[in-house]
C-alpha positions as CSV (number, residue, x, y, z in Angstrom):
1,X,23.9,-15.7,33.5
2,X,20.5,-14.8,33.9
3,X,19.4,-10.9,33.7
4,X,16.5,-9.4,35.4
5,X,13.5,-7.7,34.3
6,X,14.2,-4.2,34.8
7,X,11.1,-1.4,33.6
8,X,14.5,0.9,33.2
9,X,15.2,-0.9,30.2
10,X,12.0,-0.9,28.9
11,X,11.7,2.9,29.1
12,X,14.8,4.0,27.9
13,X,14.3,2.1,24.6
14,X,10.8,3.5,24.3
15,X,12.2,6.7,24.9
16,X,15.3,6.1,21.9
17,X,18.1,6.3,25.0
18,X,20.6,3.9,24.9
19,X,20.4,1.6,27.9
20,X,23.9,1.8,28.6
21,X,22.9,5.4,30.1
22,X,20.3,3.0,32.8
23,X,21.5,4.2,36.4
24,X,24.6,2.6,38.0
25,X,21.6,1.1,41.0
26,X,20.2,-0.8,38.1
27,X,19.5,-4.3,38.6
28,X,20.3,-5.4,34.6
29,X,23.5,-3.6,34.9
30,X,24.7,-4.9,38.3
31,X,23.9,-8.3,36.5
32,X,25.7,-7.5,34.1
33,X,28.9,-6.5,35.5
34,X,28.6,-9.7,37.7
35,X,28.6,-11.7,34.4
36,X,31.6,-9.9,32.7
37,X,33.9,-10.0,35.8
38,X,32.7,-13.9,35.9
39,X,33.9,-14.0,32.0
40,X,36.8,-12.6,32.9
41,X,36.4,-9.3,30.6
């Protein structure tokens, strides 16, 4: 899968959050989740 380029991301790493704390609306995590339920996990 591919994931999109999200500024989100970006800033929480800048900022030393971790980027599983990105909002739910986040187009990288719905990606995500998309991925992982089409591996089965």
């Amino acid at each position: 899968g591919v994931l999109p380029q999200d500024d989100n991301i970006y800033r929480y790493d800048a900022d030393g959050k971790p980027s599983s704390d990105v909002p739910e609306d986040s187009p990288v995590k719905a990606a995500l989740r998309d991925i992982l339920q089409k591996l089965g996990l």
